[in-house]
HTML snippet that shows the backbone in 3Dmol.js (N, CA, C, O; Angstrom):
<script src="https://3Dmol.org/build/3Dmol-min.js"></script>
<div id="view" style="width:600px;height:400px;position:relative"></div>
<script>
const pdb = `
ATOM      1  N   UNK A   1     -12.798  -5.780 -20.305  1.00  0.00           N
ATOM      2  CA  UNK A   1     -12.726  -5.895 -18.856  1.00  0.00           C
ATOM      3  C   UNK A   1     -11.295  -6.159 -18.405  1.00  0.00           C
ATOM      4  O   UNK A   1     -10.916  -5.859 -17.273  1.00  0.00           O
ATOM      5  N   UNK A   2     -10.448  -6.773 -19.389  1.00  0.00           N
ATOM      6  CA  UNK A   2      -9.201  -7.140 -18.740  1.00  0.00           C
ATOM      7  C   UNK A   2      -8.507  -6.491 -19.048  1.00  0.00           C
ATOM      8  O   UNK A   2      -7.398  -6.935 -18.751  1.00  0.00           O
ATOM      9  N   UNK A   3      -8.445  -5.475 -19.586  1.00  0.00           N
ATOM     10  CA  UNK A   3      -8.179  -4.088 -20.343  1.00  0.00           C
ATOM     11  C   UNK A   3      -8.431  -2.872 -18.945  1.00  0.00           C
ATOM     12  O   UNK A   3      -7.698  -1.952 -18.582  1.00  0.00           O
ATOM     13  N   UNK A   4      -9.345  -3.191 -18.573  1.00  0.00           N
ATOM     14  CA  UNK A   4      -9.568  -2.376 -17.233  1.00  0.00           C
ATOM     15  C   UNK A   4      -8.662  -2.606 -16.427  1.00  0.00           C
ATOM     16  O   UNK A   4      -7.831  -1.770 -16.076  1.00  0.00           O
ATOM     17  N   UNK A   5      -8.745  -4.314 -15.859  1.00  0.00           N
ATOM     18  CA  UNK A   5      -8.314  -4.525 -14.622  1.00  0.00           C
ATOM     19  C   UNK A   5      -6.701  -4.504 -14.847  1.00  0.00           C
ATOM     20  O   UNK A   5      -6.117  -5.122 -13.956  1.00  0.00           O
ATOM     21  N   UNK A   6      -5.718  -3.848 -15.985  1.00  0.00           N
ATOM     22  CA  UNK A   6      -4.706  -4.044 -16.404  1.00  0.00           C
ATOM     23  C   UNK A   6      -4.510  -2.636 -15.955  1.00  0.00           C
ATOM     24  O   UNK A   6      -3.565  -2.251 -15.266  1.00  0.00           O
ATOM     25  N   UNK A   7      -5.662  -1.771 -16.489  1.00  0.00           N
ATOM     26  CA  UNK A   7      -4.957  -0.675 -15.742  1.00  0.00           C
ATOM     27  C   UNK A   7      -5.085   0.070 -14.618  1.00  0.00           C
ATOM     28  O   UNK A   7      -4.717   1.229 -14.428  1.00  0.00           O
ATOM     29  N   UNK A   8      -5.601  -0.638 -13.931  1.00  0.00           N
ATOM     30  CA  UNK A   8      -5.938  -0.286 -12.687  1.00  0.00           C
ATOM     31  C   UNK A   8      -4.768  -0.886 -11.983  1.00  0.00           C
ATOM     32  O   UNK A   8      -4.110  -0.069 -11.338  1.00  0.00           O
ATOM     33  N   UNK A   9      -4.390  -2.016 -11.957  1.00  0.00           N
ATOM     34  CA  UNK A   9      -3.372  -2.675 -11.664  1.00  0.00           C
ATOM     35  C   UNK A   9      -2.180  -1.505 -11.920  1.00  0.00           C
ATOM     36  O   UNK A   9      -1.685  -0.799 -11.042  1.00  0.00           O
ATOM     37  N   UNK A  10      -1.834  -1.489 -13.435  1.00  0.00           N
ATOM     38  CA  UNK A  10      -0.946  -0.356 -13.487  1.00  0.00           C
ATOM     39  C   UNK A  10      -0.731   0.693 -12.660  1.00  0.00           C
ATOM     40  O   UNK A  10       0.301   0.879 -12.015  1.00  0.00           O
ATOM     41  N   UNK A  11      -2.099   1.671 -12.674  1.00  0.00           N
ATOM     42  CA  UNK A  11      -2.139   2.701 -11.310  1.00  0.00           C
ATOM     43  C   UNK A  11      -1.401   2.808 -10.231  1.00  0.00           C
ATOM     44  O   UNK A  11      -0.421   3.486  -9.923  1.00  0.00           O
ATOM     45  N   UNK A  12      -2.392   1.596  -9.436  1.00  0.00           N
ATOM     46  CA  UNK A  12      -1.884   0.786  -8.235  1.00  0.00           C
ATOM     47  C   UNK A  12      -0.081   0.980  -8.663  1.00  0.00           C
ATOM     48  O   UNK A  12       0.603   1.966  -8.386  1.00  0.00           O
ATOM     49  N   UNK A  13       0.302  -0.056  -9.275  1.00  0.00           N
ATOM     50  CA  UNK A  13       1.782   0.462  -8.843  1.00  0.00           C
ATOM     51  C   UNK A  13       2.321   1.642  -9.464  1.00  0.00           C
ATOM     52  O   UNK A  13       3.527   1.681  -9.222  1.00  0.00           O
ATOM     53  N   UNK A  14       1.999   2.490 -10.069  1.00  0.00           N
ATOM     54  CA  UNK A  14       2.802   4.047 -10.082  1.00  0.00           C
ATOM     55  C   UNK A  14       2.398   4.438  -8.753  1.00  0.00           C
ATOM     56  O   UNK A  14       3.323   4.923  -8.102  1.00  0.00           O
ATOM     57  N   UNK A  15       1.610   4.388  -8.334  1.00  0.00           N
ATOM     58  CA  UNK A  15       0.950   5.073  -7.228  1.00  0.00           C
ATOM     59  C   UNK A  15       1.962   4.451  -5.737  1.00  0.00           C
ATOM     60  O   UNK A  15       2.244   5.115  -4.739  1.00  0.00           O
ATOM     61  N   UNK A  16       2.317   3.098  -6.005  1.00  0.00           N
ATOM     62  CA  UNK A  16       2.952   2.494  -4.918  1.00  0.00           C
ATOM     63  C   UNK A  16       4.460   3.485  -5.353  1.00  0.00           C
ATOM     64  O   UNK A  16       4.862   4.336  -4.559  1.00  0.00           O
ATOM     65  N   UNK A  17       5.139   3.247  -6.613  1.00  0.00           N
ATOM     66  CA  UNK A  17       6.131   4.441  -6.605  1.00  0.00           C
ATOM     67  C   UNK A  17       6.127   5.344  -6.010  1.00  0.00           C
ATOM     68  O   UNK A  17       7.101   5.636  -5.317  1.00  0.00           O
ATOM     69  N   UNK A  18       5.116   6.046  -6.068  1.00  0.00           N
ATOM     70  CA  UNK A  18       5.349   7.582  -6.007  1.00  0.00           C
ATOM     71  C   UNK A  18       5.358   7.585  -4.218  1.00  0.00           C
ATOM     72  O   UNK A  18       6.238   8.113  -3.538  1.00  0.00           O
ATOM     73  N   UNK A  19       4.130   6.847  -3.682  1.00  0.00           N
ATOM     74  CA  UNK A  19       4.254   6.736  -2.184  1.00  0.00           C
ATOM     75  C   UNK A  19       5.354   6.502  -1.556  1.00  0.00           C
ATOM     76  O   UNK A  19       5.572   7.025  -0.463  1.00  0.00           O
ATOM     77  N   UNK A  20       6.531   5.383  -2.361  1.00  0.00           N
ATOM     78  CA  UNK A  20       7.804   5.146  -1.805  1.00  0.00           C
ATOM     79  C   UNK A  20       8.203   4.371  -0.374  1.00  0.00           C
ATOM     80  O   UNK A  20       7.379   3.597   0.113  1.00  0.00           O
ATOM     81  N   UNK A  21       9.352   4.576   0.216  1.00  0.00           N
ATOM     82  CA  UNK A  21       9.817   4.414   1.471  1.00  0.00           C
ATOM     83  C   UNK A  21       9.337   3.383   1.941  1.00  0.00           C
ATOM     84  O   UNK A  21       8.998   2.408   1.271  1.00  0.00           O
ATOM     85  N   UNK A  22       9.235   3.524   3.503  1.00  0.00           N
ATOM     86  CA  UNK A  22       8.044   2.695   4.207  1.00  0.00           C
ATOM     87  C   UNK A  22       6.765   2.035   4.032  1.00  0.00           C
ATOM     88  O   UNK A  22       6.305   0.906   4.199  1.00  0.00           O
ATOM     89  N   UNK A  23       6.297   3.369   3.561  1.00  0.00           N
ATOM     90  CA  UNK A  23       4.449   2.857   3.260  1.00  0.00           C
ATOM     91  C   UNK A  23       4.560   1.715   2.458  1.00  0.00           C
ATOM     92  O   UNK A  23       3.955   0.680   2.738  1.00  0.00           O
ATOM     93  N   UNK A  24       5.739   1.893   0.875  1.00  0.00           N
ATOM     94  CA  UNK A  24       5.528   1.113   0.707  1.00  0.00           C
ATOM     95  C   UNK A  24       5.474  -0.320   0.931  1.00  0.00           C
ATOM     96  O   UNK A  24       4.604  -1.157   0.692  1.00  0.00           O
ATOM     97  N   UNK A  25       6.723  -0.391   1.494  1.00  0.00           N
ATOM     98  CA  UNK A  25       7.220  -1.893   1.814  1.00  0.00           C
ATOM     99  C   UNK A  25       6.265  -2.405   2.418  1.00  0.00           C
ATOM    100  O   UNK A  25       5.765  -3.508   2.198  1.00  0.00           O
ATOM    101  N   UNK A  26       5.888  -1.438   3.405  1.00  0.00           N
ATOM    102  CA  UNK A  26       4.831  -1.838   5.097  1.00  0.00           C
ATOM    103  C   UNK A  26       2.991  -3.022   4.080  1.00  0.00           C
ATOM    104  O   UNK A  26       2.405  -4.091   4.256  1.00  0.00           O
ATOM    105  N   UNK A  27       2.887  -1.438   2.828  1.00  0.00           N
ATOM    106  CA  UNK A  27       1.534  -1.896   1.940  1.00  0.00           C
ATOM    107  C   UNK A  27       1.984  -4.032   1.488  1.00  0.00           C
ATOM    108  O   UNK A  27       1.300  -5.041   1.660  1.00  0.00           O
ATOM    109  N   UNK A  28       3.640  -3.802   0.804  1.00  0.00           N
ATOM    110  CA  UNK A  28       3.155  -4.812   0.103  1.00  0.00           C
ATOM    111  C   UNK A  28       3.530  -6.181   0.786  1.00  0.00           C
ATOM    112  O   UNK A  28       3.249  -7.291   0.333  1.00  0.00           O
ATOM    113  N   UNK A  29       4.241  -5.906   1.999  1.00  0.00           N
ATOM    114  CA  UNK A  29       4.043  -6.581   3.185  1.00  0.00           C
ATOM    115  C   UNK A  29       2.988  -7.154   3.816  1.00  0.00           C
ATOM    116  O   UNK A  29       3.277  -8.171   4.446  1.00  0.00           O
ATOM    117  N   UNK A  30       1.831  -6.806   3.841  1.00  0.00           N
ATOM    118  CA  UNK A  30       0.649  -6.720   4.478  1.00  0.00           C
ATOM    119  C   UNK A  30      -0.405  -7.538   3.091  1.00  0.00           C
ATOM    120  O   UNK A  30      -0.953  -8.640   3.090  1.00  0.00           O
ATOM    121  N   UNK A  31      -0.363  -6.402   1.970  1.00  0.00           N
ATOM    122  CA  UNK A  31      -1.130  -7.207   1.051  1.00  0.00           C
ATOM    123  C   UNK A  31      -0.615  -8.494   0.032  1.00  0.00           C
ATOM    124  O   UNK A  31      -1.445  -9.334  -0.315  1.00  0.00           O
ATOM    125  N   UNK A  32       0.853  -8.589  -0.433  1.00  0.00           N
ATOM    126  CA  UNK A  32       0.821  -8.653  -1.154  1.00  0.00           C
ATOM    127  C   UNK A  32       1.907  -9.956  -0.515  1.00  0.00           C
ATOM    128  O   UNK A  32       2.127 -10.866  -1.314  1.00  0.00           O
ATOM    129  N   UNK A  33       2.412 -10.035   0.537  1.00  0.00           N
ATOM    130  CA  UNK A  33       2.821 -10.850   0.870  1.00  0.00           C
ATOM    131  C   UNK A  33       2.172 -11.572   2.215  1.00  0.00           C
ATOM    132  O   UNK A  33       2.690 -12.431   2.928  1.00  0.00           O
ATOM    133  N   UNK A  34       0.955 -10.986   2.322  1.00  0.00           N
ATOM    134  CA  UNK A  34       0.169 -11.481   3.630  1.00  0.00           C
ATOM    135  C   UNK A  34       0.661 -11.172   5.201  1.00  0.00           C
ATOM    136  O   UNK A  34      -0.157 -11.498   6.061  1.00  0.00           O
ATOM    137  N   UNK A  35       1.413 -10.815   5.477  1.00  0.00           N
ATOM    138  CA  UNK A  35       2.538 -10.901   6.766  1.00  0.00           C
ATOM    139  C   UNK A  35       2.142 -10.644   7.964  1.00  0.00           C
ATOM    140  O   UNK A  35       2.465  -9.459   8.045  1.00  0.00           O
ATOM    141  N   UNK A  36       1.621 -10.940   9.062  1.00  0.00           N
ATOM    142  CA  UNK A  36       0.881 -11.226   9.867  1.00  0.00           C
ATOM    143  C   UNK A  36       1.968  -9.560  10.458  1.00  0.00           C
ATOM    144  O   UNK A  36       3.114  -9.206  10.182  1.00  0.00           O
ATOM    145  N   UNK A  37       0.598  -8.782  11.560  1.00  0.00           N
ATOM    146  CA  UNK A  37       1.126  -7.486  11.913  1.00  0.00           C
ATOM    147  C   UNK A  37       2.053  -7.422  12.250  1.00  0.00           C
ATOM    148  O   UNK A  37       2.850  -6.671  11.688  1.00  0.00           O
ATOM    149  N   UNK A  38       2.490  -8.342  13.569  1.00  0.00           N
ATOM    150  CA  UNK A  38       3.585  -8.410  14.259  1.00  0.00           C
ATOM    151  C   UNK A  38       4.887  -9.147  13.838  1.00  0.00           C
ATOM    152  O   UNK A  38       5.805  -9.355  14.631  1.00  0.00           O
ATOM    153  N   UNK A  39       4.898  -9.409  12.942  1.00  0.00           N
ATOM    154  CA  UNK A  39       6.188  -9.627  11.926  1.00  0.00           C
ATOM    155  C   UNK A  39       6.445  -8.366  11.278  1.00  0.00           C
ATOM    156  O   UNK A  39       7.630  -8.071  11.124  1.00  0.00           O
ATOM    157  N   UNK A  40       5.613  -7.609  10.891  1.00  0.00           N
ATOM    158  CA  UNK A  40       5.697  -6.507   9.812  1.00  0.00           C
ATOM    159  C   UNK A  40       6.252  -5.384  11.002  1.00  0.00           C
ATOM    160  O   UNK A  40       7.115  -4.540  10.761  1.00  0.00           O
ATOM    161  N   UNK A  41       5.680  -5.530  12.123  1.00  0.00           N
ATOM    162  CA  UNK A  41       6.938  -4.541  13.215  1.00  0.00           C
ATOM    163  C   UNK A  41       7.940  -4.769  13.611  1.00  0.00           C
ATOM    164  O   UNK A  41       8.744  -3.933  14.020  1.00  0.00           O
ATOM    165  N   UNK A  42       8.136  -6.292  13.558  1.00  0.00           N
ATOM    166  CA  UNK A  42       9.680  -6.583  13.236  1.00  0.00           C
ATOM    167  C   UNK A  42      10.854  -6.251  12.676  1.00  0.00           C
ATOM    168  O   UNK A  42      12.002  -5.905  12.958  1.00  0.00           O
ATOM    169  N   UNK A  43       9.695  -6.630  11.217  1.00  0.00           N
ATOM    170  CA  UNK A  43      10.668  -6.283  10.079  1.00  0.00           C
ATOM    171  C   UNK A  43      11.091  -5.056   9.650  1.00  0.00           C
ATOM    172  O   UNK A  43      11.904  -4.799   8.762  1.00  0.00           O
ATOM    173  N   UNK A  44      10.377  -4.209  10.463  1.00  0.00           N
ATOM    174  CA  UNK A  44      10.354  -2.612   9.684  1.00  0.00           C
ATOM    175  C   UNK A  44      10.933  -1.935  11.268  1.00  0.00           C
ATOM    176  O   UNK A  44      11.184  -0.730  11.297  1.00  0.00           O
ATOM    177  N   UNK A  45      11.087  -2.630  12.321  1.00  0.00           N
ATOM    178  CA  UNK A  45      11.220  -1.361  13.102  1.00  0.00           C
ATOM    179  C   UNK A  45      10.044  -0.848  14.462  1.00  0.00           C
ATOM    180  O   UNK A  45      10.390  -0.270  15.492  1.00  0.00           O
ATOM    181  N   UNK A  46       8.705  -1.229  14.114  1.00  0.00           N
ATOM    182  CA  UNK A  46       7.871  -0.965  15.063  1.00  0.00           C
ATOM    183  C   UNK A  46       8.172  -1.145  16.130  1.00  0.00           C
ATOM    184  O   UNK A  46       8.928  -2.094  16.339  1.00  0.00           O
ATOM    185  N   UNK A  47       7.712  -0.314  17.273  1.00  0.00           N
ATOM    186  CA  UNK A  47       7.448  -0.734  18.511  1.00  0.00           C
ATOM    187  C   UNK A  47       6.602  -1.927  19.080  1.00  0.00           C
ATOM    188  O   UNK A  47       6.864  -2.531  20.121  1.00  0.00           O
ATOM    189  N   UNK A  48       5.415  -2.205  18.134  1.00  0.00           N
ATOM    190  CA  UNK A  48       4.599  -3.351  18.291  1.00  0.00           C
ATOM    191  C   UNK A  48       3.760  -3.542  17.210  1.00  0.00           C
ATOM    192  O   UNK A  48       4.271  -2.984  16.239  1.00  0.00           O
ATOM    193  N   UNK A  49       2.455  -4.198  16.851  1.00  0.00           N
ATOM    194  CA  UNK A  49       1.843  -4.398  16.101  1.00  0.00           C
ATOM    195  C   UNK A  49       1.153  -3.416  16.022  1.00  0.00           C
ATOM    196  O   UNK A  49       0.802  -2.913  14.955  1.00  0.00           O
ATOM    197  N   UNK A  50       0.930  -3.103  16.873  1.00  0.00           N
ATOM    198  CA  UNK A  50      -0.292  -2.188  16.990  1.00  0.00           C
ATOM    199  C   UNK A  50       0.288  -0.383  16.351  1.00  0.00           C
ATOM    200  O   UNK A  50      -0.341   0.476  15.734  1.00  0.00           O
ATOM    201  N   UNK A  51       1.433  -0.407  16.759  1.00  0.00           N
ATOM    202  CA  UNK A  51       2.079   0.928  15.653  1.00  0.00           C
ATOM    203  C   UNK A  51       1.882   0.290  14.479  1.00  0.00           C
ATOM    204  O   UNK A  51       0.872   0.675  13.889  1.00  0.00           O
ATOM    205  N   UNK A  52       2.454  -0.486  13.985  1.00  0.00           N
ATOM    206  CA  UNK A  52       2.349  -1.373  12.613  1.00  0.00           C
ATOM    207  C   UNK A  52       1.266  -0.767  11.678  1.00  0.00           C
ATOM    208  O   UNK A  52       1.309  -0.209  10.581  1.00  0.00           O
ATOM    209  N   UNK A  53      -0.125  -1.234  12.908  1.00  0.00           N
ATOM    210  CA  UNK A  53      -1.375  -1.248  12.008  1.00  0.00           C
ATOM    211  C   UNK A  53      -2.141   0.092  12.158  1.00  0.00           C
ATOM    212  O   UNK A  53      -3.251   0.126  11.627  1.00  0.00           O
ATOM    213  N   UNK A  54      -1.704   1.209  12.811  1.00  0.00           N
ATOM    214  CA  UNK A  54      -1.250   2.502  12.587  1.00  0.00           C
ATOM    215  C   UNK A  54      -0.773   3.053  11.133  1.00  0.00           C
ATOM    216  O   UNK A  54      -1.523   3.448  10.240  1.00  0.00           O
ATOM    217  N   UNK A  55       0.513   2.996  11.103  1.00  0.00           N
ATOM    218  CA  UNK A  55       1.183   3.137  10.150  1.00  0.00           C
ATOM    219  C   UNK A  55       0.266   2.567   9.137  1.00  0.00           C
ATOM    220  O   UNK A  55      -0.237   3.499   8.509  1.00  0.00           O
ATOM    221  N   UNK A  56      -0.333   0.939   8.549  1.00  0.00           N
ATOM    222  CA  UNK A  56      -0.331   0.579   7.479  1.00  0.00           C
ATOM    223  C   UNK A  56      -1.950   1.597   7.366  1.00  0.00           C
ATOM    224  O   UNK A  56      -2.360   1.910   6.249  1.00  0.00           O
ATOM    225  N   UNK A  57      -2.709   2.011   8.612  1.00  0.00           N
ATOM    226  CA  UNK A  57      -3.526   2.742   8.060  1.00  0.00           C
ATOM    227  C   UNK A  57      -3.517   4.255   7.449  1.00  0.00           C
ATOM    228  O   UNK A  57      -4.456   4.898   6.980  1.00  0.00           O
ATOM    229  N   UNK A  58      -2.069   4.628   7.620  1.00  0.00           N
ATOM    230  CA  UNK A  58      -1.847   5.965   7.337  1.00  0.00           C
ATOM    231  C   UNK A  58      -1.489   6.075   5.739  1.00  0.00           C
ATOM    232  O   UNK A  58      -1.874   6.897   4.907  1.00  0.00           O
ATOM    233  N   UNK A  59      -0.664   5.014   5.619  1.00  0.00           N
ATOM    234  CA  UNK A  59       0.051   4.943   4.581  1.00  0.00           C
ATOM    235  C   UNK A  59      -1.172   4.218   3.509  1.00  0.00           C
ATOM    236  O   UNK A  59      -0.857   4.283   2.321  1.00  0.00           O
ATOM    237  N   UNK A  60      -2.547   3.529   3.814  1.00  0.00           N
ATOM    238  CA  UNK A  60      -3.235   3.315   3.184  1.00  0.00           C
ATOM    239  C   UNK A  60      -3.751   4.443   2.583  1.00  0.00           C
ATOM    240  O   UNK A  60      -4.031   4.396   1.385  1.00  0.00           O
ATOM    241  N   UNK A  61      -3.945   5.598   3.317  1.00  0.00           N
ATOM    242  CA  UNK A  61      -4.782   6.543   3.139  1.00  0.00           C
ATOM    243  C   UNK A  61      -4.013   7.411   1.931  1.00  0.00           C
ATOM    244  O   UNK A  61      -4.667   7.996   1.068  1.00  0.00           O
ATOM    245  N   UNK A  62      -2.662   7.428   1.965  1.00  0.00           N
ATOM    246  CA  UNK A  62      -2.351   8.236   1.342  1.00  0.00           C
ATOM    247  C   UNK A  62      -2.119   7.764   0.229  1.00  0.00           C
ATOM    248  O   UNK A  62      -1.931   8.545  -0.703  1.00  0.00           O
ATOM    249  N   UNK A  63      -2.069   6.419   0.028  1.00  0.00           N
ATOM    250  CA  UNK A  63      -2.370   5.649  -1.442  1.00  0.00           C
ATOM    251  C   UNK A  63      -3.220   6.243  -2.550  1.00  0.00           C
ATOM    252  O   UNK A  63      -3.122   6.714  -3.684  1.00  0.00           O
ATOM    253  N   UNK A  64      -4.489   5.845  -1.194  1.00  0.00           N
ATOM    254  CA  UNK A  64      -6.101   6.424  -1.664  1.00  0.00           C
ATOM    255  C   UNK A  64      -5.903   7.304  -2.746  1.00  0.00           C
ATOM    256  O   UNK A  64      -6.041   7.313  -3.969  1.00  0.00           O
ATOM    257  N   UNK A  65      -5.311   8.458  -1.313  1.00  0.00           N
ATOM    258  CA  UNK A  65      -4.941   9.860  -2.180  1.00  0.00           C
ATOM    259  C   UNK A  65      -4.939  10.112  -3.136  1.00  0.00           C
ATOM    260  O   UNK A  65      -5.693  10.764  -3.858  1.00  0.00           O
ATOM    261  N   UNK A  66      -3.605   9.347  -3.324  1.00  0.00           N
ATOM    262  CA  UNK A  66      -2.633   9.356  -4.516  1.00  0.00           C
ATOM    263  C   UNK A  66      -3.420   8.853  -6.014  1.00  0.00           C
ATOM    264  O   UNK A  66      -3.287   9.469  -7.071  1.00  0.00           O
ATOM    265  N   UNK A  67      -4.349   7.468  -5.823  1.00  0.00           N
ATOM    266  CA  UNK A  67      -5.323   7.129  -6.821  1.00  0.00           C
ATOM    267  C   UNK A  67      -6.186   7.409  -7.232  1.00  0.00           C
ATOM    268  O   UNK A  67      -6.679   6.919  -8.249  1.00  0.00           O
ATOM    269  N   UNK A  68      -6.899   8.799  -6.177  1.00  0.00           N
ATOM    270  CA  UNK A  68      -8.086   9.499  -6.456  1.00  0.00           C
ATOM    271  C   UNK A  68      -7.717  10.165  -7.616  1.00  0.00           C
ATOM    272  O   UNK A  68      -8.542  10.405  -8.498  1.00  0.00           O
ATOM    273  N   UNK A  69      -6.352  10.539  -7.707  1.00  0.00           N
ATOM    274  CA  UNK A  69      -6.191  11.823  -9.096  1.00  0.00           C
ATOM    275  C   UNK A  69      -5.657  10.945 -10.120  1.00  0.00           C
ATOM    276  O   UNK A  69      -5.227  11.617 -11.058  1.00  0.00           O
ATOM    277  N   UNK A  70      -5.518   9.650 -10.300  1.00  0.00           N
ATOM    278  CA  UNK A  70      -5.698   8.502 -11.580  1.00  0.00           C
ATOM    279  C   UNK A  70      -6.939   8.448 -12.268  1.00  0.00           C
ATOM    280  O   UNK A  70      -7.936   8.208 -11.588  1.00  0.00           O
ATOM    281  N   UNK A  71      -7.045   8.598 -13.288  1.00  0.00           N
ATOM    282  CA  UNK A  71      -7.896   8.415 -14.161  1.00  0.00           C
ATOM    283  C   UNK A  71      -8.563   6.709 -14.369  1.00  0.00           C
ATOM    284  O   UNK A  71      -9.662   6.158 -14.441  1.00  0.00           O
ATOM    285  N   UNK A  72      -7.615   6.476 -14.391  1.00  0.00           N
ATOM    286  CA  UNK A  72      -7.344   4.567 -14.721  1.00  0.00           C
ATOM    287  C   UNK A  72      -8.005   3.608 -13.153  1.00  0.00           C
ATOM    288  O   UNK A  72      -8.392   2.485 -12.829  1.00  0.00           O
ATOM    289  N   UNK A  73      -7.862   4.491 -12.784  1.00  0.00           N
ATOM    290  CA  UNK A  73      -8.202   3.831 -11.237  1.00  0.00           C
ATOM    291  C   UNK A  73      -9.890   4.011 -10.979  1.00  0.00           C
ATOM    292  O   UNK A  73     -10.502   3.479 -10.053  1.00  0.00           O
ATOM    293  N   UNK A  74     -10.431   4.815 -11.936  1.00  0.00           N
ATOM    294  CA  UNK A  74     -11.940   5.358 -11.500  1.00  0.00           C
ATOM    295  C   UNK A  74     -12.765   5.018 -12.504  1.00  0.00           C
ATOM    296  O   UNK A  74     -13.925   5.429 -12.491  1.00  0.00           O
ATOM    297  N   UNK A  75     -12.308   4.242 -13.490  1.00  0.00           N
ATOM    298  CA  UNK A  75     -12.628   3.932 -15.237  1.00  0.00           C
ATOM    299  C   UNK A  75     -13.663   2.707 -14.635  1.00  0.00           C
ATOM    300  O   UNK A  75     -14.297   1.997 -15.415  1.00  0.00           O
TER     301      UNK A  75
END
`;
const viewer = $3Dmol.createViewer("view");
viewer.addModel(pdb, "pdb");
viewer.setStyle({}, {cartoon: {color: "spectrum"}});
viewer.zoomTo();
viewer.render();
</script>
């Protein structure tokens, strides 16, 4: 099991690589550092939160994407 969740984890960040730029920062902003919306349009540039949480849903999606064609991610 921890053999799994190691590589799924792994995935997850090639996958944050490959997404790059913005999305990423915006993703690990949001998850990984908690950052309340309207800081994260601060920090990045938004017009408001509400672009913010736009963006972090776009850039979620294309994560998705990106993990659907991982093997490691669907194990």
């Amino acid at each position: 099991e921890l053999m799994v969740e190691e590589e799924e984890a792994s995935a997850v960040r090639h996958a944050l690589e490959a997404l790059g730029g913005p999305c990423r920062e915006l993703l690990l902003l949001f998850y990984w550092e908690e950052c309340p919306m309207d800081e994260i349009a601060l920090k990045m540039g938004f017009a408001n939160a509400d672009t913010a949480k736009s963006k972090k849903y776009q850039c979620k999606k294309a994560l998705e994407k990106l993990l659907r064609g991982t093997a490691a991610y669907h194990a």
